[in-house]
C-alpha positions as CSV (number, residue, x, y, z in Angstrom):
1,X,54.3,20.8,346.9
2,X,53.7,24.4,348.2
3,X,51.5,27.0,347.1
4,X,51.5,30.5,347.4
5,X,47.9,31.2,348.7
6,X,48.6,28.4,351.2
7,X,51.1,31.2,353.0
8,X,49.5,32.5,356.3
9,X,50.8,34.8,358.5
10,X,50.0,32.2,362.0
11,X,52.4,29.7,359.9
12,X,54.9,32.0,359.1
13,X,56.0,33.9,361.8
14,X,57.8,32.7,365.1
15,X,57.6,34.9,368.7
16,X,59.9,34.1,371.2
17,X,58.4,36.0,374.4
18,X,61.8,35.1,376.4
19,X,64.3,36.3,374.1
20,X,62.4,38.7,372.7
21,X,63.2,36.9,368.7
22,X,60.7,37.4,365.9
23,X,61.1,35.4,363.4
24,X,59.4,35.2,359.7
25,X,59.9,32.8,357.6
26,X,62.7,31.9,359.5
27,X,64.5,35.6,359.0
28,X,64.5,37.2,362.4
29,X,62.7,40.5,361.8
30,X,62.1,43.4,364.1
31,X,58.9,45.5,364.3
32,X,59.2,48.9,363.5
33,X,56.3,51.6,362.7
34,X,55.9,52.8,359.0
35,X,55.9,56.4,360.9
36,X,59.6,55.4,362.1
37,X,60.3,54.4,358.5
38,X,58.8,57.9,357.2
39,X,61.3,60.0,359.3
40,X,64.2,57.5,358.4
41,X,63.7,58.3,354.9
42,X,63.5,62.1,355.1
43,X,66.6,62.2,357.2
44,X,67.8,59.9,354.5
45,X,67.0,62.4,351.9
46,X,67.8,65.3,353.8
47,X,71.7,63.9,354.4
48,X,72.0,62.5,351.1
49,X,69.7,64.7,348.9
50,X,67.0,63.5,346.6
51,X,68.9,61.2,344.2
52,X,71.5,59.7,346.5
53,X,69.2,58.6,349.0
54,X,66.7,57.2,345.9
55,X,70.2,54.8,345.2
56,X,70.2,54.0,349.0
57,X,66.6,53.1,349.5
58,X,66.6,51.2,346.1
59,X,69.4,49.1,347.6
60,X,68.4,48.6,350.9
61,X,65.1,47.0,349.4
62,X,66.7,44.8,347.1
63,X,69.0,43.2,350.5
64,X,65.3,42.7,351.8
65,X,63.9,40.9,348.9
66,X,67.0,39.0,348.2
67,X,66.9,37.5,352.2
68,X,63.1,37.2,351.5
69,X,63.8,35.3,348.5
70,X,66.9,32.9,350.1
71,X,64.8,32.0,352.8
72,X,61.3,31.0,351.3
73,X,63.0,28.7,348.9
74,X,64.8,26.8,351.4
75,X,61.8,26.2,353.6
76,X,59.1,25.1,351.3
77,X,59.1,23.0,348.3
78,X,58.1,25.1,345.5
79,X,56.5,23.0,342.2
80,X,56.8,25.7,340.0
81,X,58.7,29.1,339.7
82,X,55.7,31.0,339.3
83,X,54.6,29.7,342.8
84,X,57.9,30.9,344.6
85,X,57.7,34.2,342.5
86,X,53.7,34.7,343.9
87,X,55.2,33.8,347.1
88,X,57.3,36.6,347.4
89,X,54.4,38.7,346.7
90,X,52.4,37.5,349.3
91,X,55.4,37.8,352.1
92,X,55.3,41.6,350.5
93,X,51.6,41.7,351.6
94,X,51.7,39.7,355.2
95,X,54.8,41.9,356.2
96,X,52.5,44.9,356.0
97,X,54.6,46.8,353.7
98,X,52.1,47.0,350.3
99,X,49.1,44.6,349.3
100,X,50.1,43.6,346.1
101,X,48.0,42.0,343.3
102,X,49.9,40.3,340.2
103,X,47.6,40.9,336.9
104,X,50.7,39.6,334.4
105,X,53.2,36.8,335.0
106,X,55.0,35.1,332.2
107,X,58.1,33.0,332.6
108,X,59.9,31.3,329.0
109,X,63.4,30.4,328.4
110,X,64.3,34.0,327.0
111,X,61.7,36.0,328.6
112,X,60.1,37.1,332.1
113,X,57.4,39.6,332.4
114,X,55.5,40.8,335.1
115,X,52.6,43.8,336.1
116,X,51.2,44.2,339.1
117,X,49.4,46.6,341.4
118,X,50.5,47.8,345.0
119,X,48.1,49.0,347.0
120,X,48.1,51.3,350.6
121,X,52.3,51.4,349.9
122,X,53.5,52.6,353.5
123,X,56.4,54.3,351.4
124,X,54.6,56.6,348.8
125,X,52.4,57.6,352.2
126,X,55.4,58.2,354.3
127,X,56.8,60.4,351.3
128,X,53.7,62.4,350.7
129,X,53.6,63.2,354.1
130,X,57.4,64.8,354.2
131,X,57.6,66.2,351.2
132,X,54.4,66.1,349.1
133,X,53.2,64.6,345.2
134,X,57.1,63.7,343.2
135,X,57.5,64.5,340.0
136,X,58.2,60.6,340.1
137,X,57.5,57.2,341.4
138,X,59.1,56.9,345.0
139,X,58.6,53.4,346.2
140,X,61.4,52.9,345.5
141,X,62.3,50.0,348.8
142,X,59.3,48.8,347.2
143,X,60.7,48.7,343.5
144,X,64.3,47.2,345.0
145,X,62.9,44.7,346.9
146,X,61.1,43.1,344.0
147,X,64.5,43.3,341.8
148,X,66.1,41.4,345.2
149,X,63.4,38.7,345.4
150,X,64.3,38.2,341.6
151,X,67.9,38.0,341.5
152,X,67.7,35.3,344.2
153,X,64.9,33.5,342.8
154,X,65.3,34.1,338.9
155,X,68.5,33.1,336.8
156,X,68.1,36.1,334.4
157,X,68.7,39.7,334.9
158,X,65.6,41.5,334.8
159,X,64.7,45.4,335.3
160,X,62.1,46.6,337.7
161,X,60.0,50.4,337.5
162,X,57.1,51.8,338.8
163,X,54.9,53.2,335.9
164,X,52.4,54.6,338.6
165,X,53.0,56.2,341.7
166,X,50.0,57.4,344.6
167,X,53.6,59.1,345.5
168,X,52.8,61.0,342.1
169,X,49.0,61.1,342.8
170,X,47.9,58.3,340.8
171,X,45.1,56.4,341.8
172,X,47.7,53.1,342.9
173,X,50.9,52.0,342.4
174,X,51.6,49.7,339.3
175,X,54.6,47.7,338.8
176,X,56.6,46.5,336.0
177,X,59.2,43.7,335.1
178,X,60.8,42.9,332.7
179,X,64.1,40.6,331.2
180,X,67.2,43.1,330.4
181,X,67.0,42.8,326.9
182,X,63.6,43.6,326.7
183,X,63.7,46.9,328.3
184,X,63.6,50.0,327.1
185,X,67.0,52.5,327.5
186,X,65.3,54.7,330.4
187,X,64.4,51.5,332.3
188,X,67.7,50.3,331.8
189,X,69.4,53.1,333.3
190,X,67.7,52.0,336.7
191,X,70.2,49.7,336.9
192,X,72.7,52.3,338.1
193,X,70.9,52.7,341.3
194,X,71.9,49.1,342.0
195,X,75.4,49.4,342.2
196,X,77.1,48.3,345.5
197,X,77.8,51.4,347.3
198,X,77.7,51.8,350.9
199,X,76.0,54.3,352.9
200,X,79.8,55.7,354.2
201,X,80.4,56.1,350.6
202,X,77.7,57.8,350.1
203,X,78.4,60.4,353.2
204,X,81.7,60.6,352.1
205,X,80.8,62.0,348.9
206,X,78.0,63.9,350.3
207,X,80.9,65.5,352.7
208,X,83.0,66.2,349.6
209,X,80.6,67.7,348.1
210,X,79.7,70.2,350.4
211,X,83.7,70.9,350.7
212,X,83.8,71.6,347.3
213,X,80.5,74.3,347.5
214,X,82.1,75.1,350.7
215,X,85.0,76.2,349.0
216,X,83.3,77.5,345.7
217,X,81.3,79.7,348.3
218,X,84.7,81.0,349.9
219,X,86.1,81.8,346.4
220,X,83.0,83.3,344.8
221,X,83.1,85.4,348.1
222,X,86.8,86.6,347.5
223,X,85.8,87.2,343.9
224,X,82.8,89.5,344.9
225,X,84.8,91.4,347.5
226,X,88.0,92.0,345.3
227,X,85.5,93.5,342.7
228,X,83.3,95.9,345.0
229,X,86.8,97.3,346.2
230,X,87.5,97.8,342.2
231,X,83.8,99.3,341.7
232,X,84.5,101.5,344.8
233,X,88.0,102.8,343.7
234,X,86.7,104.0,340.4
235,X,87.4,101.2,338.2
236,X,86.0,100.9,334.9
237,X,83.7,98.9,332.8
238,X,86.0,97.2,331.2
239,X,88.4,96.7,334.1
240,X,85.4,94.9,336.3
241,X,85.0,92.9,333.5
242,X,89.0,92.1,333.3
243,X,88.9,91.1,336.7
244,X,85.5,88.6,336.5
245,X,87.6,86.9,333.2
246,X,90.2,86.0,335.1
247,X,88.0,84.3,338.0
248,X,85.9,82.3,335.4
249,X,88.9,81.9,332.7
250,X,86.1,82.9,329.7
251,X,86.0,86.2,327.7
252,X,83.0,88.5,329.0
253,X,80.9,91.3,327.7
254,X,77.9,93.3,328.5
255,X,75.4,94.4,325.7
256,X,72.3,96.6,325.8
257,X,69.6,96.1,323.9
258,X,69.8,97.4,320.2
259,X,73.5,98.1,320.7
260,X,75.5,97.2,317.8
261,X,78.7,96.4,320.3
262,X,79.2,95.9,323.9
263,X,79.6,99.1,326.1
264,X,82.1,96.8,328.1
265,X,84.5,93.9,327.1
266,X,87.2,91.4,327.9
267,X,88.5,89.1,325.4
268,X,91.0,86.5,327.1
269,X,92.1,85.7,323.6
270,X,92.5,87.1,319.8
271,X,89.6,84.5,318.4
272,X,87.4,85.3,321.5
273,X,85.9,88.6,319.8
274,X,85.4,87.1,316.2
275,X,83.2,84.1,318.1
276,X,81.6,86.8,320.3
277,X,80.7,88.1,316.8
278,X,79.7,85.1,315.5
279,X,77.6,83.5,318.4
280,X,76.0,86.9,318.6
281,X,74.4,86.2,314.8
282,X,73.9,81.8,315.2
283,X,76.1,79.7,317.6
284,X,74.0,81.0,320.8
285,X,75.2,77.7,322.6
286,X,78.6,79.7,323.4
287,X,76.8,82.5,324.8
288,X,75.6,82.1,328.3
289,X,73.4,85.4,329.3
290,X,72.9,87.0,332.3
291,X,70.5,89.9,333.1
292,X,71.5,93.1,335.0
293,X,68.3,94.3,336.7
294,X,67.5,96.7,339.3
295,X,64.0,97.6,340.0
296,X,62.5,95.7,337.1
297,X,64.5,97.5,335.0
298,X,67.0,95.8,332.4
299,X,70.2,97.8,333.0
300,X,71.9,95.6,330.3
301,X,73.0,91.5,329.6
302,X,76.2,90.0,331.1
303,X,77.5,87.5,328.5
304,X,79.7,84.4,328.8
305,X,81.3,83.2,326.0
306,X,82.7,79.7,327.2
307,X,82.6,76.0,324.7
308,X,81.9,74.3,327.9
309,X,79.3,74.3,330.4
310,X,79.8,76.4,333.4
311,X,80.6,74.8,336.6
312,X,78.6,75.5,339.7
313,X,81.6,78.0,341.1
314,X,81.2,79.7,338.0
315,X,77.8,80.4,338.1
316,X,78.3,81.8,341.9
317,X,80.8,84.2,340.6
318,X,78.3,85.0,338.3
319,X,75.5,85.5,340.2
320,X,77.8,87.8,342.7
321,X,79.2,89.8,339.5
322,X,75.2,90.6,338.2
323,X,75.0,92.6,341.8
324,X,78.2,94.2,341.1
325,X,77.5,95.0,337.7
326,X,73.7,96.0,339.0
327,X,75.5,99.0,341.3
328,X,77.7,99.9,338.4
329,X,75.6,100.6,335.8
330,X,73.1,101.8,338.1
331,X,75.2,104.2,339.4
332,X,76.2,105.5,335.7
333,X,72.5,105.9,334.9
334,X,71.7,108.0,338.0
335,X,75.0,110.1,337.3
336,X,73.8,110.4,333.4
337,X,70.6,111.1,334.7
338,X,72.0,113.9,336.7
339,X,74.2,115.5,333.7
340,X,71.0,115.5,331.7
341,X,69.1,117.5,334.0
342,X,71.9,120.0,334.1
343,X,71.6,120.4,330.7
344,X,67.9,120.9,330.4
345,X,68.1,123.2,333.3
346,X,70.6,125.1,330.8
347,X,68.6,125.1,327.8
348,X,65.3,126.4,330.2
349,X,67.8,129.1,331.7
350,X,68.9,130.6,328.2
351,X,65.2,130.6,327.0
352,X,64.5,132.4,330.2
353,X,67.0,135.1,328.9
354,X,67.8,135.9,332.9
355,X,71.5,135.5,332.4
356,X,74.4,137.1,330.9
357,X,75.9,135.8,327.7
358,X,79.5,135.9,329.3
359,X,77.6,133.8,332.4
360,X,76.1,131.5,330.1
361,X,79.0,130.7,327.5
362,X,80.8,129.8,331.3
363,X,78.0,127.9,331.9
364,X,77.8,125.6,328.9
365,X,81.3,125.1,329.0
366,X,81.3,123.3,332.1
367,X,78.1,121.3,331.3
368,X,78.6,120.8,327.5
369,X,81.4,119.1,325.4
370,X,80.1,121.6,322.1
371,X,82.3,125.4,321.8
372,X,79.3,127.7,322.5
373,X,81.1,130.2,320.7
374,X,80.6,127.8,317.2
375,X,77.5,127.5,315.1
376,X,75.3,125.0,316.5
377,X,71.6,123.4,315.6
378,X,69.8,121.2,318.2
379,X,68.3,117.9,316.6
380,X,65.2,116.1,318.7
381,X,63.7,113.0,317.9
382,X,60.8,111.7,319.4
383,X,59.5,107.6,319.7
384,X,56.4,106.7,320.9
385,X,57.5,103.1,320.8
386,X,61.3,103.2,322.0
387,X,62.4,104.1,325.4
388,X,64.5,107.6,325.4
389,X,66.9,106.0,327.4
390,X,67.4,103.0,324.6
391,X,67.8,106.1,322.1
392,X,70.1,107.5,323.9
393,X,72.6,104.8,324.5
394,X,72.2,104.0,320.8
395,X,73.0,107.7,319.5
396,X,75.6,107.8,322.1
397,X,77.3,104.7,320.8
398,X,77.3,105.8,317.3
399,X,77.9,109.4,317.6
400,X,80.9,109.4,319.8
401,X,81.8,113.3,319.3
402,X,78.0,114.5,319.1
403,X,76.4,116.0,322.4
404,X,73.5,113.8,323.1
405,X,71.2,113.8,326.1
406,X,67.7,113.9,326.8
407,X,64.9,116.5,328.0
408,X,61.3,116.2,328.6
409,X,61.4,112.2,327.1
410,X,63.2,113.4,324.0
411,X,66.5,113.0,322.7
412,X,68.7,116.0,321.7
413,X,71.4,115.8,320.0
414,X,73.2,119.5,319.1
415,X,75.7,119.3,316.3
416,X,78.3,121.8,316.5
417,X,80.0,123.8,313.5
418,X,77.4,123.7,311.1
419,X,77.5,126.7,310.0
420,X,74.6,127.4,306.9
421,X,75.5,124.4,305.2
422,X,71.8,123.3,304.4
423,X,73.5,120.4,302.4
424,X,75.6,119.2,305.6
425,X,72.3,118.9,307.9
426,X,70.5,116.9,304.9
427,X,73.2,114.5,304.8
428,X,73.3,114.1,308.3
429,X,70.0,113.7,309.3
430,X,69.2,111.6,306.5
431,X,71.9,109.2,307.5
432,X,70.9,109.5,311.3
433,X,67.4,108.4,310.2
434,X,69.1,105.4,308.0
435,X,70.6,104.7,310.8
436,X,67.1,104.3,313.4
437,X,65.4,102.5,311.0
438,X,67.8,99.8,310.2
439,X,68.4,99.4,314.2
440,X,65.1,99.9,315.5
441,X,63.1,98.3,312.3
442,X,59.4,98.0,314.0
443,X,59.6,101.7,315.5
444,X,58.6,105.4,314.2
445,X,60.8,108.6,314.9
446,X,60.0,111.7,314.5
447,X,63.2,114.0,313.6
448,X,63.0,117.7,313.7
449,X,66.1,120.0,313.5
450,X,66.0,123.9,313.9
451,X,67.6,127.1,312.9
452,X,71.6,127.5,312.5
453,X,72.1,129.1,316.3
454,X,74.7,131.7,315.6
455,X,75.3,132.7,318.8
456,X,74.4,130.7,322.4
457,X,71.7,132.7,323.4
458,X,69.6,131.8,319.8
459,X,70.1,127.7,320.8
460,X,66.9,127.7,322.8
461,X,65.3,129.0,319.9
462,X,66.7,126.5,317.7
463,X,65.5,123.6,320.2
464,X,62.0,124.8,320.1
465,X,61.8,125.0,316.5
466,X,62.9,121.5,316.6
467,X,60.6,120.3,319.1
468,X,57.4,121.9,317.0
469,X,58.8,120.7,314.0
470,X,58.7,116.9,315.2
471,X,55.2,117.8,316.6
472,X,54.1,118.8,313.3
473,X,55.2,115.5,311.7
474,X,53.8,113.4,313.8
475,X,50.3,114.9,313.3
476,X,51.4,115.3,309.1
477,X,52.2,111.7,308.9
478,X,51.0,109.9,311.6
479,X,52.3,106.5,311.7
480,X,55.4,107.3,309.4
481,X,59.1,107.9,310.2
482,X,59.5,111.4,308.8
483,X,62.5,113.9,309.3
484,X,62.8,118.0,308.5
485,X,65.0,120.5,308.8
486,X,64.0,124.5,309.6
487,X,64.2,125.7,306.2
488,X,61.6,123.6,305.2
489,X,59.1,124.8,307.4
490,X,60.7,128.5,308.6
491,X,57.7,130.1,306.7
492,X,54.8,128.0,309.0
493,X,57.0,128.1,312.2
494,X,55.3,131.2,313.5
495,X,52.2,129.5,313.1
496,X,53.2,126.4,314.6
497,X,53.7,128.3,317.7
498,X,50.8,129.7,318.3
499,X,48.0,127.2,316.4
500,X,47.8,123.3,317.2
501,X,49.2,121.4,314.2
502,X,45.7,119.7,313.7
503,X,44.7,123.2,312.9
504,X,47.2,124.3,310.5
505,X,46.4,121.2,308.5
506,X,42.4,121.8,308.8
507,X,43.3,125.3,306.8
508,X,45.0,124.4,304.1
509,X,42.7,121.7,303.5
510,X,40.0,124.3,303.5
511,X,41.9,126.3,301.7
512,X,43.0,124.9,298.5
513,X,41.6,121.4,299.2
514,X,38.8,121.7,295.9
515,X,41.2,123.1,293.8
516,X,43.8,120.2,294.7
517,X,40.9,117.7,294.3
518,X,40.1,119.4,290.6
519,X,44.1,119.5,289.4
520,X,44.2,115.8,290.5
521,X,40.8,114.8,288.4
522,X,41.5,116.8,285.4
523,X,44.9,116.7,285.1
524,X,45.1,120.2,285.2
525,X,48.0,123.0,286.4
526,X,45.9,125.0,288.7
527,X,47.7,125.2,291.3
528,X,51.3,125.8,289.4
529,X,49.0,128.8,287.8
530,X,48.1,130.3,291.4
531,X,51.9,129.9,293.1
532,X,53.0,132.1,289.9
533,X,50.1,134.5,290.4
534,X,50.9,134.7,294.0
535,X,54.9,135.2,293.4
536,X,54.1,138.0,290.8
537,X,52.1,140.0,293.8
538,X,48.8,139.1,291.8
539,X,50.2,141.2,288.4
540,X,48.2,140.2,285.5
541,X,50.3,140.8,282.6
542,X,54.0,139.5,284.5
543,X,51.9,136.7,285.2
544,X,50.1,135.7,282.1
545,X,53.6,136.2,280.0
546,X,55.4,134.0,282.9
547,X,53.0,131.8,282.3
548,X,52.5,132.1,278.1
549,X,49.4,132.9,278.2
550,X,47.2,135.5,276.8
551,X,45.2,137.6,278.8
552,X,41.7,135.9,278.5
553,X,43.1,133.5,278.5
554,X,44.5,133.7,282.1
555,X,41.5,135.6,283.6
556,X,39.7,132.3,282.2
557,X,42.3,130.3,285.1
558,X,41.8,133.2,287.7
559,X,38.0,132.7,287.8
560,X,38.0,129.0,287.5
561,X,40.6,129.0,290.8
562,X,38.2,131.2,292.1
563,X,35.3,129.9,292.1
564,X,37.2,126.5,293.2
565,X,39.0,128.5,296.4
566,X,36.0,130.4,297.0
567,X,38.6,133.3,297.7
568,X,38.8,137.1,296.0
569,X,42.3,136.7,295.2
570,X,41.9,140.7,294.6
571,X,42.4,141.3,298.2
572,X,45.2,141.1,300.6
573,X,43.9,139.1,302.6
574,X,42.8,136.1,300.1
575,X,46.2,136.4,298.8
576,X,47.8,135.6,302.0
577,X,45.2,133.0,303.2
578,X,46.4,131.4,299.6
579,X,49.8,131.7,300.5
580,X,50.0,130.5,303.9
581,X,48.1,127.1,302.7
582,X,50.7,126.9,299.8
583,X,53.3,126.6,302.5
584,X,51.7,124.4,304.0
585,X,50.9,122.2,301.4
586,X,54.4,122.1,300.0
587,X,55.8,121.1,303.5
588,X,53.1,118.0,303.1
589,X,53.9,117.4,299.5
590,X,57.6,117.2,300.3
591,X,57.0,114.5,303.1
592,X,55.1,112.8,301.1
593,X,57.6,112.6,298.6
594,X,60.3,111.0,301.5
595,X,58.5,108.7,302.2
């Protein structure tokens, strides 16, 4: 009876020097080099890509190992099963292909299992070499060969995998078998690989394969040249985006960040826009996004709305559409850019005062959508977290008839007809600032508005007053979304155009900061008894009745806020320092009381 280890290579193998026939184990074999092998298989993979040519090498091995297995059991007289099954490792080894060492080997009625190491595996060498460390096991001749030896040899079906790969950058190569039923689903599904294809089949497929990309290329190519003719002869937003729905048969949009809707659109059908809605809020596995860059920057989001996955034709359409869609909005933002410069350049020129009114009213009505003839107030808000640009689009979006653009990395917005309605502008800003927070919920504006412009020429004035009103806030309430109006602060404007904020605020606090401390402790009306004092030009007896008071009884006050201000409020001049940090405190007090 034969044994494995009594297998030698002088007894196996037969060389016919006149006919040139090698024969092993009664096989005729040819010698090839395991370099040879190497370039076979990357041509193989090359040809076939990756997980074609992994079902082609799997099945080539398992012809070898089947052969192997016909042709050992025939010529010796194998005792045992085990034996034969040892056998066919040891063929493994004396063929030169792996050395291979068998650590498990259990054979019942109902159950095989086997482990084992290969070592020095021509294949995961010749892989390495091509195409460096897998993600995966790759002897996979190796892995077929065994499975081949098997099905010859062994009555059940059984599944064969690699748990370690050097082709992986392990330290060897460890096999695995196992009876079907005892295998795990992934191990299972290596059963796939085994299917009889041939290698025409497999080129054929390959070949109609790349027909199909061929022609997903050609289309996606007629898509993207159809479109840059549109983009070229002035088309819209929305009619690039018609056009790229009907290529990809799927409803598009493109958003910008903090947008409440699109700025472009095309629904193929009525329920399209309520699920563009809704997968906007939950169902994101309808959206596929897309982002529209140029130069780093985030122009905006292409989105898909499609049940299905996208085909690969799709996503070439796509892909061509981003760089259409790139130029586009591109484009708008250099032009936008353009407008707003114009309009700064305005606002600079009518501060100037070097033109005519009848030249400037032309002016603005060329550059502006307001009448210049109307009322108008100029509104700036300032971010130090959002991106004027993001503002803008925002503002622009939900103010459809305002005039919104931006100067010096600040927004403007100029609201036309207001006439003196202080009520109006409340409303309005108060809203607009509603309206920030709820979008931009992490960020802190600044909103300033100034004077009622009665006539074009006062509109740079009204911008300024604006612009040092947001100034002022931020150093007033730093780290808090504020919002004012000129009439609150039109008695400290003159001051804030000629003193740093951080100054302003320094004086009142000097000012009237122990007698604020003192009406705080006490619980006292100080301060109410100095504004009257003040608004009676310092008389005593107008005063002390508007006040119900008697007489010592107010010059008891007078020298207590005194002695508190360290002022004469006798004098001109302590009466004004007085007033002037009354202002200013009541333009605090009444931010404070917004927050």
């Amino acid at each position: 009876m034969m044994k494995a280890n009594r297998l030698v290579f002088e007894n196996s193998i037969d060389i016919n020097p006149r006919s040139g026939i090698i024969k092993f184990n009664g096989n005729r074999m040819i010698l090839k080099s395991a370099e040879a092998l190497g370039f076979f298989r990357r041509d193989i993979i090359q040809t076939l890509n990756m997980e074609r040519a992994k079902g082609f090498l799997l099945r080539y091995g398992w012809a070898c190992g089947y052969s192997a297995g016909g042709s050992i059991e025939k010529i010796y007289n194998w005792k045992e099963l085990k034996e034969l099954i040892r056998a066919g490792a040891a063929i493994h080894t004396l063929e030169g292909v792996v050395s291979v060492e068998i650590d498990v080997l259990e054979i019942s009625d109902d159950k095989f299992e086997m482990e084992g190491k290969w070592f020095h595996s021509y294949e995961a060498e010749e892989h390495v070499r091509h195409f460096g460390f897998s993600d995966e096991s790759v002897c996979w001749t190796l892995i077929g060969y065994v499975a081949g030896f098997l099905a010859k040899t062994y009555a059940k079906e059984v599944v064969v995998f690699e748990e370690k790969c050097r082709g992986k950058c392990d330290d060897y190569c460890k096999f695995v078998v196992r009876t079907k039923e005892h295998a795990t689903a992934e191990q299972l599904d290596l059963l796939r690989y085994f299917q009889e294809t041939s290698l025409a089949d497999e080129l054929d497929a390959t070949y109609n394969e790349l027909k199909s990309l061929n022609n997903s290329i050609l289309h996606s190519d007629t898509i993207h040249k159809q479109m840059t003719h549109a983009m070229l002869e002035g088309y819209t937003l929305n009619q690039l985006l018609h056009l790229l729905s009907d290529a990809l048969q799927c409803s598009v949009t493109i958003e910008r960040r903090y947008l409440m809707k699109p700025i472009g659109y095309y629904f193929m059908h009525k329920d399209d826009e309520e699920l563009y809605v809704e997968a906007s809020r939950k169902k994101k596995e309808f959206r596929h996004e897309y982002e529209i860059m140029t130069m780093k920057k985030q122009l905006g989001i292409l989105v898909i709305l499609s049940h299905n996955d996208l085909t690969r034709e799709q996503e070439m359409i796509i892909e061509r559409a981003v760089t259409i869609f790139s130029i586009y909005l591109y484009t708008q933002m250099q032009i936008a850019q353009s407008q707003w410069q114009r309009k700064s350049d305005f606002l600079d020129e009518v501060m100037s005062r070097q033109s005519s009114t009848e030249a400037l009213i032309k002016k603005a009505r060329s550059i502006f959508y307001f009448d210049p003839n109307k009322n108008n107030r100029v509104i700036v808000i300032t971010s130090e977290h959002e991106e004027p640009e993001t503002l803008h689009s925002f503002l622009m979006a939900e103010y459809l008839n305002v005039e919104c653009f931006i100067k010096n990395q600040e927004v403007l917005l100029i609201l036309e007809d207001c006439e003196k309605n202080i009520e109006y502008i409340t409303d309005f800003v108060s809203l607009l600032s509603k309206r920030l927070k709820e979008r931009f919920k992490q960020s802190i504006f600044q909103i300033g508005v100034g004077k009622n412009a009665e006539k074009l020429e006062e509109i740079g004035n009204s911008y300024n007053e604006a612009r040092l009103i947001c100034r002022f806030l931020r150093y007033a309430a730093p780290g808090q979304a504020q919002s004012a109006i000129y009439e609150n602060f039109q008695h400290i404007l003159l001051f804030l155009k000629t003193t740093n904020p951080s100054e302003l605020l320094q004086f009142y606090e000097e000012v009237l900061g122990q007698l604020l401390k003192y009406d705080e402790q006490n619980n006292a009306t100080l301060v109410h008894t100095l504004v009257v004092f003040l608004n009676h030009s310092g008389n005593v007896n107008k005063t002390a009745k508007a006040l119900n008071l008697s007489i010592p009884g107010f010059r008891y006050r007078m020298e207590k806020i005194e002695s508190l201000l360290q002022e004469d409020l006798r004098t001109g001049d302590g009466r004004f320092r007085c007033q002037l940090a009354l202002k200013i405190y009541y333009v605090i007090k009444a931010l404070e009381i917004k927050k």
